[in-house]
C-alpha positions as a Markdown table, in Angstrom:
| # | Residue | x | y | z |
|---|---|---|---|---|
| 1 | Unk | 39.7 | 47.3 | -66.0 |
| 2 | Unk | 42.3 | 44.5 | -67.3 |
| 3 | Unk | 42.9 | 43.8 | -63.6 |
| 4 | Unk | 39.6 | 43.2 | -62.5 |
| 5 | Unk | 38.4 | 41.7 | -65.5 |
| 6 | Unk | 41.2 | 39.3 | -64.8 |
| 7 | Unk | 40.3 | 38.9 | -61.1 |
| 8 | Unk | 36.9 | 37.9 | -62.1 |
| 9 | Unk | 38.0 | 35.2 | -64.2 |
| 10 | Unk | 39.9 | 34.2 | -61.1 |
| 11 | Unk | 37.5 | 33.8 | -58.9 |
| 12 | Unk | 35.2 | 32.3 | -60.9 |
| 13 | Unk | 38.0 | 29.3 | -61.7 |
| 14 | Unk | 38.0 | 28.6 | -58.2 |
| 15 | Unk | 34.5 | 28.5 | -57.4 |
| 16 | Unk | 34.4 | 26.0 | -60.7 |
| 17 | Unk | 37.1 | 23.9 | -59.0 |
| 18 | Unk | 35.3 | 23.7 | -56.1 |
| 19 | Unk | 32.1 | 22.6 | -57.4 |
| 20 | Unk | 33.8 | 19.8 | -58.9 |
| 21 | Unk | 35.5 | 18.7 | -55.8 |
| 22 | Unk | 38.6 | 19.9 | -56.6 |
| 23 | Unk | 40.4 | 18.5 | -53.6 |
| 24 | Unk | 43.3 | 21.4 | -53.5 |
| 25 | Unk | 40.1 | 24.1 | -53.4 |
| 26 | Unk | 39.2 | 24.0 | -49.5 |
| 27 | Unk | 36.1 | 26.7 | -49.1 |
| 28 | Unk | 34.6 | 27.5 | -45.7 |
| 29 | Unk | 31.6 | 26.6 | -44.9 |
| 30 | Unk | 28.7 | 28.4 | -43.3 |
| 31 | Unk | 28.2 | 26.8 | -39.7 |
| 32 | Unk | 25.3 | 24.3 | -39.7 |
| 33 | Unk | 23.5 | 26.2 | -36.7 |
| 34 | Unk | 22.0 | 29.6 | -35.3 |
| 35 | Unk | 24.4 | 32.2 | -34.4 |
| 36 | Unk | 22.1 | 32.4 | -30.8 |
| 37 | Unk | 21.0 | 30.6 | -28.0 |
| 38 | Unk | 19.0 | 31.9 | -24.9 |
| 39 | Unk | 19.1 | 30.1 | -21.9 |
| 40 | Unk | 16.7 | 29.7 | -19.2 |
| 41 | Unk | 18.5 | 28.1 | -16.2 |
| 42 | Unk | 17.9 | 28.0 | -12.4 |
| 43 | Unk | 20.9 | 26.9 | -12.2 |
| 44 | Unk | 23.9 | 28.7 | -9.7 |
| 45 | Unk | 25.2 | 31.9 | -12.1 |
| 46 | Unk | 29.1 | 30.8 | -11.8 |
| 47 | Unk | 28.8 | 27.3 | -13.3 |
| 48 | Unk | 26.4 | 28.8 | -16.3 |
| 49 | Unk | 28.0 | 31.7 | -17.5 |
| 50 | Unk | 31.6 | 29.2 | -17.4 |
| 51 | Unk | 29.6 | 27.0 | -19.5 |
| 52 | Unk | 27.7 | 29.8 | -22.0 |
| 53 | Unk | 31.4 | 31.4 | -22.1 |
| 54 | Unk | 33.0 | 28.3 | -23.4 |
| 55 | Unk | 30.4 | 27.3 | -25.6 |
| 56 | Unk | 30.0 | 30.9 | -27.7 |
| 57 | Unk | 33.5 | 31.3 | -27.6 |
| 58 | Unk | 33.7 | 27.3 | -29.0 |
| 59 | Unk | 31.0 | 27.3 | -31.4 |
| 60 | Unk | 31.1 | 31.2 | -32.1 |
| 61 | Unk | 27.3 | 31.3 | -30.9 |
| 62 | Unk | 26.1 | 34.2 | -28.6 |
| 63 | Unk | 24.4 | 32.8 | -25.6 |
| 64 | Unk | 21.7 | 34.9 | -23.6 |
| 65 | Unk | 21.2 | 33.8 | -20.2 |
| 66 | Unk | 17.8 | 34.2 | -18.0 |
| 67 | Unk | 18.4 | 33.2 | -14.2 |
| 68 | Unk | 15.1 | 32.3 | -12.4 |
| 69 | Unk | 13.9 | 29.9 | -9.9 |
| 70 | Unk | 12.8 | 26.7 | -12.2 |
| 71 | Unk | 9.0 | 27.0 | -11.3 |
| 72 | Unk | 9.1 | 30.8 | -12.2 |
| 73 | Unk | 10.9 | 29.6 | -15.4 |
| 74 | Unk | 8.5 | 27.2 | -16.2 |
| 75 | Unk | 4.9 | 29.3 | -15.8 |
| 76 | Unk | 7.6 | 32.1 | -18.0 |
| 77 | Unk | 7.9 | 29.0 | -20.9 |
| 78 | Unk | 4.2 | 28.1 | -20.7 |
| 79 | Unk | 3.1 | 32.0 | -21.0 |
| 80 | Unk | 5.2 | 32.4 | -23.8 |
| 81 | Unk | 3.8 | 29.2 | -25.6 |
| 82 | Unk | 2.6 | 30.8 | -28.9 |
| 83 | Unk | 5.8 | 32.9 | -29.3 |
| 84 | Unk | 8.7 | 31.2 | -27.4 |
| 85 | Unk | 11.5 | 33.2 | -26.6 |
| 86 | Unk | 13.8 | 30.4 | -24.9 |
| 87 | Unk | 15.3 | 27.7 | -26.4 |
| 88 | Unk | 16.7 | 25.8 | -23.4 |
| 89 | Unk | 15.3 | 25.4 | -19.4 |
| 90 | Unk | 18.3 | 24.2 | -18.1 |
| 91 | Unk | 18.0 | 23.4 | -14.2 |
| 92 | Unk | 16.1 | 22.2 | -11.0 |
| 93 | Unk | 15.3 | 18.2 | -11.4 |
| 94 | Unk | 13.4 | 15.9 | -14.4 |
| 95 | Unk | 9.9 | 16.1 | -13.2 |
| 96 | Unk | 9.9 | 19.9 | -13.7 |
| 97 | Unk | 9.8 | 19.9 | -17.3 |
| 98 | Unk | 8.3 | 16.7 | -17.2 |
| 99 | Unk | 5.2 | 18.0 | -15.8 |
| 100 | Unk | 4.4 | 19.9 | -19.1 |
| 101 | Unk | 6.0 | 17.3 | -22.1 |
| 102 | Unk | 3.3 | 20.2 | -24.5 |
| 103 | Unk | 6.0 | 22.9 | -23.8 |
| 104 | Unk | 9.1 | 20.8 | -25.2 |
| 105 | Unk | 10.7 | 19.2 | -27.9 |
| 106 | Unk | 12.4 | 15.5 | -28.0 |
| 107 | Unk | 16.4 | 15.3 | -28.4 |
| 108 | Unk | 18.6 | 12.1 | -28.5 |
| 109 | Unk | 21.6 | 13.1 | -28.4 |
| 110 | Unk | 24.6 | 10.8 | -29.6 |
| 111 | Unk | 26.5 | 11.6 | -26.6 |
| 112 | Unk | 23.5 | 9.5 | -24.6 |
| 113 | Unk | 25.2 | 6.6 | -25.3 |
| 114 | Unk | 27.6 | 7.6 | -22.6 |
| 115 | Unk | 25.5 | 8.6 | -19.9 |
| 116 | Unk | 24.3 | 6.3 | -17.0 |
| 117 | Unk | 21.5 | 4.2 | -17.8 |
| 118 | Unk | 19.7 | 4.9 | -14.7 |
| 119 | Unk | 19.7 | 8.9 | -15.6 |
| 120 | Unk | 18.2 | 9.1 | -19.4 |
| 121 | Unk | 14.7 | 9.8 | -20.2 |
| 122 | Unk | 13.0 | 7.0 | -21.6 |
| 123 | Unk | 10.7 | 9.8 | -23.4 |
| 124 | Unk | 13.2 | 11.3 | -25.1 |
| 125 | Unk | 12.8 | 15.0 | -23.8 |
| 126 | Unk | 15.7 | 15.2 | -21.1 |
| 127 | Unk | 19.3 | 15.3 | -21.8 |
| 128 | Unk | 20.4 | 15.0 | -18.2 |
| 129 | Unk | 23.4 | 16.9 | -17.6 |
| 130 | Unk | 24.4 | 16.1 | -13.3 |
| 131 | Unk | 22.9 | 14.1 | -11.0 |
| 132 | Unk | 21.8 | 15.2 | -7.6 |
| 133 | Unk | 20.0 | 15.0 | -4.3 |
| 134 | Unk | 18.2 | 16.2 | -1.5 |
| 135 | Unk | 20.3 | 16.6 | 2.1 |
| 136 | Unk | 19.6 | 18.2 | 5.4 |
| 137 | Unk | 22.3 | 20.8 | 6.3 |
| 138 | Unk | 23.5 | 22.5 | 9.8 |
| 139 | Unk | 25.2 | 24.7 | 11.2 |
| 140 | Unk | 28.2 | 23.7 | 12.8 |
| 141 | Unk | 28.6 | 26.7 | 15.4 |
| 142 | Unk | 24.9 | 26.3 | 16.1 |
| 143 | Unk | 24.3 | 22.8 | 16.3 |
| 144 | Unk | 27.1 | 19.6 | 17.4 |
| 145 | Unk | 26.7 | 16.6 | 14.8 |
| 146 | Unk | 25.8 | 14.5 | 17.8 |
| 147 | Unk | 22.3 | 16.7 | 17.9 |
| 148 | Unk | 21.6 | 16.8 | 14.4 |
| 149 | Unk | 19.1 | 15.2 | 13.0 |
| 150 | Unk | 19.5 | 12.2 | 11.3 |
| 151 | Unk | 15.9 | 11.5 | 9.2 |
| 152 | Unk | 13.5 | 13.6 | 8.1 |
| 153 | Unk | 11.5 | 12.7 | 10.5 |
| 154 | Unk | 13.9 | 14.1 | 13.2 |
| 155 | Unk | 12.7 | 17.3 | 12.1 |
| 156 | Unk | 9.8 | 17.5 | 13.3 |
| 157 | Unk | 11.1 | 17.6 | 17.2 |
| 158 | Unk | 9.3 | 20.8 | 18.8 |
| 159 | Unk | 12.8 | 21.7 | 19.9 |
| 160 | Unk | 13.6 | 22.5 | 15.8 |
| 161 | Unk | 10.1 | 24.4 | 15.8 |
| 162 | Unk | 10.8 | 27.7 | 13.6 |
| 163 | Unk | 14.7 | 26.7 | 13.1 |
| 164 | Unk | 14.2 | 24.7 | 9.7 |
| 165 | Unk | 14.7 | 26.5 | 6.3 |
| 166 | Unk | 13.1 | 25.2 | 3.6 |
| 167 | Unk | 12.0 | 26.7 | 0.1 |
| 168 | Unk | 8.3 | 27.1 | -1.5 |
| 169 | Unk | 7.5 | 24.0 | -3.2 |
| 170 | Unk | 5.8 | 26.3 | -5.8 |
| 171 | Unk | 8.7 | 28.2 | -6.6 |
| 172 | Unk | 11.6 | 25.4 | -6.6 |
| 173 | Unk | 12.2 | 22.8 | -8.1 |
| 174 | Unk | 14.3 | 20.9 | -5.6 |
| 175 | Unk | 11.9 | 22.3 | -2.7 |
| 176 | Unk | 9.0 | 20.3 | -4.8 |
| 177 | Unk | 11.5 | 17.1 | -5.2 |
| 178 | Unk | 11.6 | 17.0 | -1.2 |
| 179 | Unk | 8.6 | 17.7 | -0.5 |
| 180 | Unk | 7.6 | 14.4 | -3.1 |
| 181 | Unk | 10.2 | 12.6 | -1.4 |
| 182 | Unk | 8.5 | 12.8 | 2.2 |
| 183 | Unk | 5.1 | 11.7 | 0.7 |
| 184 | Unk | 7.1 | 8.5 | -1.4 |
| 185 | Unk | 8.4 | 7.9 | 2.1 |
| 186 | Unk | 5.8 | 8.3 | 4.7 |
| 187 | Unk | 2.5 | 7.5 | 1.8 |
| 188 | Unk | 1.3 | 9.3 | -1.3 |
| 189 | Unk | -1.5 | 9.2 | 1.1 |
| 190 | Unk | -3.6 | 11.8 | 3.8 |
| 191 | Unk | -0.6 | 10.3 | 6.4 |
| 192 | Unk | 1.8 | 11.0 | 4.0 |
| 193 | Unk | 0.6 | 15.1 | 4.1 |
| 194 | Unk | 0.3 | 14.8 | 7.5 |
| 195 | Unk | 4.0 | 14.2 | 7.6 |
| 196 | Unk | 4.6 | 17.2 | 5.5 |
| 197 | Unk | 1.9 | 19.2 | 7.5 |
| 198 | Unk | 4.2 | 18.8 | 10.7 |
| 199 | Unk | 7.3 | 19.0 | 8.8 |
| 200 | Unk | 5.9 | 22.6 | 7.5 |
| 201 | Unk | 5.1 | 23.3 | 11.2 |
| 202 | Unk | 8.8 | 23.6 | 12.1 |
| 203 | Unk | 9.6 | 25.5 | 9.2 |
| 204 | Unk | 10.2 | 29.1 | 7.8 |
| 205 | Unk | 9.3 | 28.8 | 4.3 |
| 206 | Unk | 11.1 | 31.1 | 1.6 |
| 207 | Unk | 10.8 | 32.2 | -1.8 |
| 208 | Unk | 14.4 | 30.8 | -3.1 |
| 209 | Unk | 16.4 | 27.9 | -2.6 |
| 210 | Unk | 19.8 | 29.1 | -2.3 |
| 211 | Unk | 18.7 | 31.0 | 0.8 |
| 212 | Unk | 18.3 | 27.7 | 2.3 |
| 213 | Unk | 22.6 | 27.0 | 2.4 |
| 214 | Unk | 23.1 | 30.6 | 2.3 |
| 215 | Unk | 21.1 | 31.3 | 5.3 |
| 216 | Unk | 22.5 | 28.2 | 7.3 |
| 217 | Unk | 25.8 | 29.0 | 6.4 |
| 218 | Unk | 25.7 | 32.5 | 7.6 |
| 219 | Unk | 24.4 | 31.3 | 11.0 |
| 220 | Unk | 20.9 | 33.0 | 10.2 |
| 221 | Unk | 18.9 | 29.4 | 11.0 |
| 222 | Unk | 20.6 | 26.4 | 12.4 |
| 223 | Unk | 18.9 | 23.8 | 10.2 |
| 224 | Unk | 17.8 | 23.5 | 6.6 |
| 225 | Unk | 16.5 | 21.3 | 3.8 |
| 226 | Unk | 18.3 | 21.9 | 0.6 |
| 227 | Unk | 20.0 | 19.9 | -2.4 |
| 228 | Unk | 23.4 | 18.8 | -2.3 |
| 229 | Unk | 25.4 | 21.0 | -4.8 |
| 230 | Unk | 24.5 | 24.0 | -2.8 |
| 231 | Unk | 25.3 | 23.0 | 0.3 |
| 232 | Unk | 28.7 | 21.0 | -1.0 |
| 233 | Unk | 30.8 | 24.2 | -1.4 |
| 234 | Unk | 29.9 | 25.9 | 2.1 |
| 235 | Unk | 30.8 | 21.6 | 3.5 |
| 236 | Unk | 34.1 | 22.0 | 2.1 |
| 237 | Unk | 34.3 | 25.6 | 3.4 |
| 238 | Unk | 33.9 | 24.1 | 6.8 |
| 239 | Unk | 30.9 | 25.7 | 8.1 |
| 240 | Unk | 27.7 | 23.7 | 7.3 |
| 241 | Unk | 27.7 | 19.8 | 8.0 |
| 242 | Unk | 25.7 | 17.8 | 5.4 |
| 243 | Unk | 23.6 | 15.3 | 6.1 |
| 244 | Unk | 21.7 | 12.3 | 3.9 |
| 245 | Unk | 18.5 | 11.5 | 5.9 |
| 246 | Unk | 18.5 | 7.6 | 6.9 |
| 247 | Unk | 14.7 | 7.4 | 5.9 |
| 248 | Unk | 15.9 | 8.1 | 2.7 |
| 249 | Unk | 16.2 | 10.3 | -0.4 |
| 250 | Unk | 16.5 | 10.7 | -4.3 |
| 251 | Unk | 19.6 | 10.6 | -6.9 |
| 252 | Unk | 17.9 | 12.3 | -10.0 |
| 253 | Unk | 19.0 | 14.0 | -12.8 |
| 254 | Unk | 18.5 | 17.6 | -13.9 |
| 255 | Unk | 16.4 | 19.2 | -15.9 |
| 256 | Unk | 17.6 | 20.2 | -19.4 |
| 257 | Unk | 15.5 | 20.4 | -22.3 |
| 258 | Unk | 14.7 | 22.0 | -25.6 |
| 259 | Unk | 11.9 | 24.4 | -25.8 |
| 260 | Unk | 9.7 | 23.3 | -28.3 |
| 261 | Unk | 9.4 | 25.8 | -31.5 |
| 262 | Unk | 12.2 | 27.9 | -30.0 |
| 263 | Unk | 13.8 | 30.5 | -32.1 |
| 264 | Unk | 17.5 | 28.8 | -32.5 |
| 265 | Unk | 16.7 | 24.9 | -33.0 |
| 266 | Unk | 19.7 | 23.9 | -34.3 |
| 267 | Unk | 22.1 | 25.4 | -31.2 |
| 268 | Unk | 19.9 | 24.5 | -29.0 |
| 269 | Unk | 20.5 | 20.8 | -30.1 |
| 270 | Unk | 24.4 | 21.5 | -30.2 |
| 271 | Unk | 24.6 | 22.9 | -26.7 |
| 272 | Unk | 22.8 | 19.7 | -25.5 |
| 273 | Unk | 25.6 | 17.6 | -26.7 |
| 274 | Unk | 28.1 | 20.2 | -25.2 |
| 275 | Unk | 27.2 | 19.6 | -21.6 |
| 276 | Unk | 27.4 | 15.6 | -22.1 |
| 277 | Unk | 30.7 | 15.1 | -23.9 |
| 278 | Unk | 33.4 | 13.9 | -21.9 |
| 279 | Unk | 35.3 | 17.5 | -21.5 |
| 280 | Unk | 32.3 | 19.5 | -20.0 |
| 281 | Unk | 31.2 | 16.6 | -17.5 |
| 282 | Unk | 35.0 | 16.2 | -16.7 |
| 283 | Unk | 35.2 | 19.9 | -16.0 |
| 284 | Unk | 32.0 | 19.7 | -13.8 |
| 285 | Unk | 33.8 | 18.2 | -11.3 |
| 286 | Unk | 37.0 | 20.4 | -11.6 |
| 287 | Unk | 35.5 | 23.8 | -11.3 |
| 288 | Unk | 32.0 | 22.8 | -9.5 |
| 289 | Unk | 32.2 | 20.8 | -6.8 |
| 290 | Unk | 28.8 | 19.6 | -5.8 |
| 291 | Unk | 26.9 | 18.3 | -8.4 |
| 292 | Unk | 27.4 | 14.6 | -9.7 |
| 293 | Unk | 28.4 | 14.2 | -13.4 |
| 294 | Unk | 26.1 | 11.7 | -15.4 |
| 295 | Unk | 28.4 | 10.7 | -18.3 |
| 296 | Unk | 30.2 | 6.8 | -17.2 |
| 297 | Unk | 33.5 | 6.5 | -16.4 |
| 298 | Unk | 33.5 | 10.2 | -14.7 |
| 299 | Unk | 34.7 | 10.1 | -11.2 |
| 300 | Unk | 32.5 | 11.8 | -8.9 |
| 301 | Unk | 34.6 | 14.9 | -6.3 |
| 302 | Unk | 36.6 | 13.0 | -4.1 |
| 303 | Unk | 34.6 | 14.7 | -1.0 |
| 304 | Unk | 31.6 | 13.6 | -2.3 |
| 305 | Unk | 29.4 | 11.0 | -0.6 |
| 306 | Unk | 28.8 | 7.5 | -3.4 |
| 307 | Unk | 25.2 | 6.7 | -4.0 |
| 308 | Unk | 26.0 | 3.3 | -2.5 |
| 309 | Unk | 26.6 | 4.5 | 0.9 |
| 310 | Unk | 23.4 | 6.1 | 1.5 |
| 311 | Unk | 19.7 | 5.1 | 1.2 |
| 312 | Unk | 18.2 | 6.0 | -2.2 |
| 313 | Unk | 14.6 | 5.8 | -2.8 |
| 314 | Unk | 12.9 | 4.6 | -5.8 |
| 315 | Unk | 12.2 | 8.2 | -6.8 |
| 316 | Unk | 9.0 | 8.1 | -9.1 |
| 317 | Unk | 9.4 | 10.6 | -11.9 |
| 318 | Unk | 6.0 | 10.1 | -13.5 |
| 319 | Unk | 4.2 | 10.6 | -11.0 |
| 320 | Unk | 5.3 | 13.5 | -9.6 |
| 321 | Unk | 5.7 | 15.4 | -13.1 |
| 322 | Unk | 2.1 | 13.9 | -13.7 |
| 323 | Unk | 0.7 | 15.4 | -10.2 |
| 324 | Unk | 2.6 | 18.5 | -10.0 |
| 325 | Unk | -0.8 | 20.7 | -9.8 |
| 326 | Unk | -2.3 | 18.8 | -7.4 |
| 327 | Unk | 0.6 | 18.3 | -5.1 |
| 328 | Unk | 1.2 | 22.6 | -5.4 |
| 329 | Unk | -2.5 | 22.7 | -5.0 |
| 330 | Unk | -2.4 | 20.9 | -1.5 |
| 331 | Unk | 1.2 | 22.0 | -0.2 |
| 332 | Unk | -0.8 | 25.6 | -0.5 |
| 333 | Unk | -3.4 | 24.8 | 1.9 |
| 334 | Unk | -0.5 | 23.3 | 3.9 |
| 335 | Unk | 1.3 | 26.9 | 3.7 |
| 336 | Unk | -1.4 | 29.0 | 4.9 |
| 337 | Unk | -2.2 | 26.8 | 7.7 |
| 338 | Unk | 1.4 | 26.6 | 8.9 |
| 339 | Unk | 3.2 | 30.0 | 8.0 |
């Protein structure tokens, strides 16, 4: 009894000391976040579960991952509205999330102050984590780079009739981004939809876009439209050629934003700053060739085509976030009519 008695005594000394800021009495303190996050990406499974791995194991936080296209991600967020069970969508471009500013939350985070100007929300919602863009892809066995096309309008040739692969606009995220991008080109207009209308002629539609490179790749179609970062890895494998349409296309940032009234705030908020410090945009270009980091002063993959040497449109971000049901609305008729 003695010995605990003393003991006791003991204890509470240093817990005294320590309230008065003894500074030989270090105590641990409980971490200032959740010890969970779930993640809803559309993003490819390698480069996410590198990037949950590093962050639990970094933050001791354990990270639940949902993989989905974005669009199926998004209709998942808005039915779970009154009881969220996300706390991130992380993937696909801006205008996804942007579409439905109800369903998130605002986060500046400090590490904006590094990341290019041209590639932060003015709103406040997206913490944009790479950069990236909308290409048309070959096969190199199946098609010479003196017969590819060269614009999106090239594609519409009858001799490409039925040999274009291109995902649902309703179901991807980047699908929707090209499918904007013809109509900024060609007229947010009934000539513009016409364009897409004879694009869609020459096209087999699917339900996912990393069938588009996959497909291509294999030698399954010779042709497809697809963004960059999925194509990149089978370019430097040698078997799909890349190419940035001279009519023009986007460079946009992700999507990554905090579901609003999700169940782990505070890690939510911390991951954010985890994907735009300095080591985690670094080691986006190390490991994951493909997509463009957003933080200044990080060198994009040496492989990798510069904005400046191809034609970027002025992508409009409002509007297509603030159309998105009408545009799906219309590329549907579109789809029945051509498929």
């Amino acid at each position: 009894m003695r010995l605990n008695h003393w003991l006791s005594l003991c204890v509470m000394a240093v817990l005294a000391l320590a309230a008065l800021g003894d500074p030989g009495i270090a105590l641990a303190a409980a971490p200032d976040h959740e010890g969970r996050l779930v993640l809803y990406t559309s993003h490819p499974p390698d480069m996410v579960d590198a990037y949950a791995k590093r962050f639990g194991e970094t933050y001791g936080i354990q990270v639940t991952t949902v993989k989905a296209g974005t669009g199926e991600l998004l209709q998942r967020v808005r039915a779970e509205r009154e009881r969220p069970q996300g706390d991130i969508l992380w993937g696909g471009f801006a205008d996804t999330a942007m579409s439905a500013p109800e369903l998130f939350q605002p986060y500046r985070s400090k590490e904006l102050a590094y990341i290019q100007p041209g590639m932060r929300d003015p709103n406040g919602f997206n913490s944009p984590f790479v950069g990236g863009t909308m290409v048309i892809v070959y096969n190199k066995k199946l098609v010479s780079a003196a017969d590819a096309p060269k614009s999106w309008a090239d594609l519409k040739h009858p001799k490409w009739a039925k040999k274009v692969i291109h995902a649902d606009p309703a179901k991807s995220s980047s699908a929707y981004t090209a499918m904007l991008t013809w109509l900024i080109i060609y007229g947010k207009n009934d000539e513009g939809w016409r364009f897409v209308e004879e694009l869609a002629r020459n096209q087999v539609v699917v339900q996912k876009s990393s069938l588009v490179f996959t497909q291509v790749g294999n030698g399954e179609f010779p042709l497809g439209v697809t963004y960059e970062e999925g194509a990149f890895r089978y370019v430097l494998a040698g078997s799909l050629g890349m190419i940035y349409p001279t009519d023009g296309t986007p460079n946009l940032p992700d999507g990554n934003v905090i579901i609003k009234n999700g169940p782990n705030p505070k890690a939510a908020r911390l991951f954010m700053d985890h994907l735009l410090s300095q080591e985690a945009q670094e080691r986006l270009v190390r490991d994951f060739p493909g997509r463009r980091p957003t933080r200044q002063g990080v060198k994009l993959h040496p492989e990798m085509l510069p904005p400046e040497k191809f034609k970027v449109i002025d992508y409009d971000l409002v509007w297509a976030s603030n159309t998105r049901n009408e545009n799906l609305a219309r590329w549907k008729e579109i789809l029945i009519k051509t498929q």
